[in-house]
C-alpha positions in Angstrom: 54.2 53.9 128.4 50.6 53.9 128.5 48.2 50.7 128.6 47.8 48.9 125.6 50.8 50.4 124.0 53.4 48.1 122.1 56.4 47.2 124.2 58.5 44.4 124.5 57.1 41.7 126.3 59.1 38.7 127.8 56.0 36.1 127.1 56.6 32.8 128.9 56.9 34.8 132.3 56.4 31.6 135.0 58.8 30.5 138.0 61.6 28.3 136.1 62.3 31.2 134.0 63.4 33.7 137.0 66.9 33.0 138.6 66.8 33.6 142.4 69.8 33.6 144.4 68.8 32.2 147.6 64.9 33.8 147.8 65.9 37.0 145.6 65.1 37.3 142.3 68.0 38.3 140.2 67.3 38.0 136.5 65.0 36.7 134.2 65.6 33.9 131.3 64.8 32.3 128.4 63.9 35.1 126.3 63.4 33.4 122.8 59.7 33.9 123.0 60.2 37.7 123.9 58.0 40.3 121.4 56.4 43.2 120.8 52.9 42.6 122.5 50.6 44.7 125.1 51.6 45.2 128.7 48.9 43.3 129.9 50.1 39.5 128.4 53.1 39.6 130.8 51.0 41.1 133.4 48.5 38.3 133.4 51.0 35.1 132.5 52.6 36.3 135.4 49.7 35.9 137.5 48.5 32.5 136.4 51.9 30.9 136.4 52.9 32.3 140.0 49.4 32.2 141.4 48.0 29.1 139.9 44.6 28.3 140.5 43.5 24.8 140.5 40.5 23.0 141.3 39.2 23.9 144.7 41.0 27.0 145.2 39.1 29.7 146.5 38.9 32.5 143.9 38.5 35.2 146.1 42.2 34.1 147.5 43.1 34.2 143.6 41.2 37.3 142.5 43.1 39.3 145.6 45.8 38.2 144.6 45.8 38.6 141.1 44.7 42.2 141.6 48.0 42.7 144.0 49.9 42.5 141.3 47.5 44.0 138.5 47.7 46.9 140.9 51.6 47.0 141.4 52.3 46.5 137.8 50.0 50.0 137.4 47.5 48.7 134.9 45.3 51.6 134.5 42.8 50.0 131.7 42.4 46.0 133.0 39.0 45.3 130.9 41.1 42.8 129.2 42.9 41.3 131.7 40.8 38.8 132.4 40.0 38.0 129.2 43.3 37.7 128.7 44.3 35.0 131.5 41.8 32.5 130.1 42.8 33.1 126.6 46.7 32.2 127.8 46.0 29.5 129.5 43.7 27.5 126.6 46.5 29.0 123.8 49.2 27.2 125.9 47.2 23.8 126.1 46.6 24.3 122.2 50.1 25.1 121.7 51.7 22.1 123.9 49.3 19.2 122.2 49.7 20.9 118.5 54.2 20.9 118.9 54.2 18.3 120.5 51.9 15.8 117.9 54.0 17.7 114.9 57.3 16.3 116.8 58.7 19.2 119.3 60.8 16.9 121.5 60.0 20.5 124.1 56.5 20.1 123.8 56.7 16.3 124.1 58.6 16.5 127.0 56.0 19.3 128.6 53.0 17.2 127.7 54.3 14.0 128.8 54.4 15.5 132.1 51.3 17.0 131.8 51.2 20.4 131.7 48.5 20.8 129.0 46.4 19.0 131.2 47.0 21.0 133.8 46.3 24.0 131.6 42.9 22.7 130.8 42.2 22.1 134.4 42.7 25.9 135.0 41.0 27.2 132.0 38.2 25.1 133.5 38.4 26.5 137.2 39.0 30.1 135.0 35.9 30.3 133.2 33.6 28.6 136.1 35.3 31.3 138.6 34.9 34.4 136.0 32.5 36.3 137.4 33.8 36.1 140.8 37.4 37.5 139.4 36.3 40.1 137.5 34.5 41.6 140.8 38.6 42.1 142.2 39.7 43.4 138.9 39.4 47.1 139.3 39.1 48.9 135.6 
């Protein structure tokens, strides 16, 4: 499939949706959000939610990281990617303060423990850290 094409795309990749027997993973799960979308969505949700950066982390750390698995994944056109990551990661803040104030007992639960802060905190150390991440993603 080439970059950018329409595929199926999983969409709320992150830790507590992968089954692991012992410190394999075996499966993935909760595939209700699952869609057609580009290649590079999973590609960088995946990165953010297993490779969180919060404040103080050093973004070169981050960036290597995050170009690991840009790299394994075979992303041969990541001009977006990074775009990509910070758009996520505000969308999801939006998303958990906007269900859970129209009465999503899911998004009440998520936002009561936080996570759309935490969200914000990353977008934050995103867009401050930009220009050093884009240097590790390779187009």
């Amino acid at each position: 499939m080439v970059d950018g094409s329409d595929c199926v795309i999983h969409d709320d990749l992150q830790p507590r949706n992968v089954v692991v027997r012992g410190r394999i993973p075996i499966g993935l799960i909760d595939w209700e959000q699952a869609r057609p979308g580009q290649r590079v969505e999973d590609v960088a949700k995946l990165c953010w939610s297993f490779i969180e950066p919060r404040p103080g982390s050093d973004p070169v750390e981050i960036g290597e990281r995050w170009c690991e698995i840009v790299d394994v994944y075979g992303l041969k056109s990541t001009e977006i990617f990074l775009s990509t990551v910070i758009g996520q990661m505000e969308a999801c803040a939006d998303d958990i303060e906007r269900e859970a104030a129209r009465g999503s007992v899911r998004h009440q639960a998520l936002a009561a423990r936080g996570d759309h802060k935490a969200l914000r905190a990353m977008h934050r150390w995103a867009l401050a850290n930009e220009q050093i991440l884009q240097k590790f993603i390779r187009a």
